[in-house]
N, C-alpha and C positions, 0 to 999 in steps of 0.2 A: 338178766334179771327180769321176775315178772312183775306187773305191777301193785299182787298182793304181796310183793317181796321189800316194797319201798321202807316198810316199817322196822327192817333190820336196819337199814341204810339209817334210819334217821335215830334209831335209839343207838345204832355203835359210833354216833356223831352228835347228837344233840343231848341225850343224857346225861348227865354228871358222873349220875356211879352206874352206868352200864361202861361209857366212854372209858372209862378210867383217868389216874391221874398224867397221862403224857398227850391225850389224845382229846379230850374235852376241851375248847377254848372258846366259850361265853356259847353264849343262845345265838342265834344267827336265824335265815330266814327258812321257816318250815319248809315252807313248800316250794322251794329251788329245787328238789330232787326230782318233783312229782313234773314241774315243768319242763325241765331237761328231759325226764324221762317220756315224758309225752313229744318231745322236737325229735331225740335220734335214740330213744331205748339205751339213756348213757354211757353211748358208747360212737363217737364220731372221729373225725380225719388228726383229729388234734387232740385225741386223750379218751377216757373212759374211767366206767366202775363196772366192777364186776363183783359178784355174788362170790363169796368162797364158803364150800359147802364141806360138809361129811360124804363119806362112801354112800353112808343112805340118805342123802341128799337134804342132811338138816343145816339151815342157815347156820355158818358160822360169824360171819361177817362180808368185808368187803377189802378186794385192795383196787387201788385207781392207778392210773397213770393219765401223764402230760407229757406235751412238747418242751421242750425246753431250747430256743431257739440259743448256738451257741454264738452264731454268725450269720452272715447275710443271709446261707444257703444252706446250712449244717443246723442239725438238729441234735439231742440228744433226750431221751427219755427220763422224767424223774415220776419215781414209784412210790405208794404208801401201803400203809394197814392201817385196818383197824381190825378187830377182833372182840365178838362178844364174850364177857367174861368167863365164862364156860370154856371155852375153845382156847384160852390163852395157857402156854406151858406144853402144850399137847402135841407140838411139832406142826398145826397146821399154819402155823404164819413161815413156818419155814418152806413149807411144802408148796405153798398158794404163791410166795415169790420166786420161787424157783419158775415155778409152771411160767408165771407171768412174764417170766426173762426169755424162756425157751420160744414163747409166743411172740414176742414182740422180736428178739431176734432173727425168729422166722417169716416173718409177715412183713416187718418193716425193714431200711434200708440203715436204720441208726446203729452207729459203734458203739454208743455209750447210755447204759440205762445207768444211773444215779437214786440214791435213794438217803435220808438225810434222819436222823431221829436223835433226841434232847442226847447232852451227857449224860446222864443219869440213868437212862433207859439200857442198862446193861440186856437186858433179854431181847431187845428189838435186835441189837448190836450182836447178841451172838446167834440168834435167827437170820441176818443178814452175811454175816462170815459161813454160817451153813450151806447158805442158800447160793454160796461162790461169791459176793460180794468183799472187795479190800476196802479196806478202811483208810482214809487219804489224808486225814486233818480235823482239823477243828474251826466251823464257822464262826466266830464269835459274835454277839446278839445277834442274831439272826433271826429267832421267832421269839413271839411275842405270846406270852400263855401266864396267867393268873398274877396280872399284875406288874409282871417284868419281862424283861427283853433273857431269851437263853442262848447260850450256847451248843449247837448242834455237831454232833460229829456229823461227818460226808462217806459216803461208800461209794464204792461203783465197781462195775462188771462191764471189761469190751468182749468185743466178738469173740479176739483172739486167746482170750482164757477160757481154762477147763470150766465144765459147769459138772458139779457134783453129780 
């Protein structure tokens, strides 16, 4: 991501109605991104964001990942999206988490990338089952968006399964 790219970051995050309704969760601090991105180009030993683009290279959005410490010495990756409203339905949150999986499977050492979105988000849910993701359960209150506590289904994808 470059740094006249931060403005995607922060409208498919801080907006209301670019964010939409699973992804927007209150105003928070502007200029976190601009800071990170000035420490390690958001993208360090413990997680990152990345720009997901078009073939002709128009911001689409962003997906992130983190460590997710499972145990003392094991780690496991948990993944997100966001997508500017334009870009949503279009197959690229399917496509940006796939690439994401194939990358972090390739470069890092973890069995387990986890990825987590509301019940309600049926389209995150069947963008995820595309993108080789199983679906494990149900968190119960687990995030906290407009007022109350939701329930999140859980995905995840190991090494030893096919990747579409």
């Amino acid at each position: 991501m470059r740094d006249d790219e931060l403005t995607v970051l922060r409208d498919a995050l801080q907006d209301p109605e670019v964010a939409g309704e699973f992804v927007w969760a209150g105003y928070s601090d502007q200029q976190r991104w601009r800071r990170r991105f000035a420490e390690d180009g958001l993208v360090g030993k413990d997680g990152g964001v990345l720009l997901v683009t078009s073939a002709g290279d128009e911001p689409l959005g962003m997906v992130s990942f983190g460590k997710q410490w499972v145990g003392s010495a094991v780690f496991c990756w948990e993944v997100g999206i966001a997508l500017l409203a334009p870009a949503r339905g279009r197959g690229y949150g399917t496509a940006a988490q796939r690439e994401l999986v194939r990358y972090l499977f390739a470069h890092t050492t973890a069995n387990r990338i986890e990825a987590t979105t509301e019940t309600g988000n049926r389209a995150e849910q069947r963008a995820l089952e595309k993108a080789g993701f199983t679906r494990e359960g149900i968190l119960r209150g687990r995030d906290w968006r407009a007022g109350q506590w939701r329930d999140v289904v859980i995905y995840a994808i190991v090494r030893a399964d096919p990747l579409p």
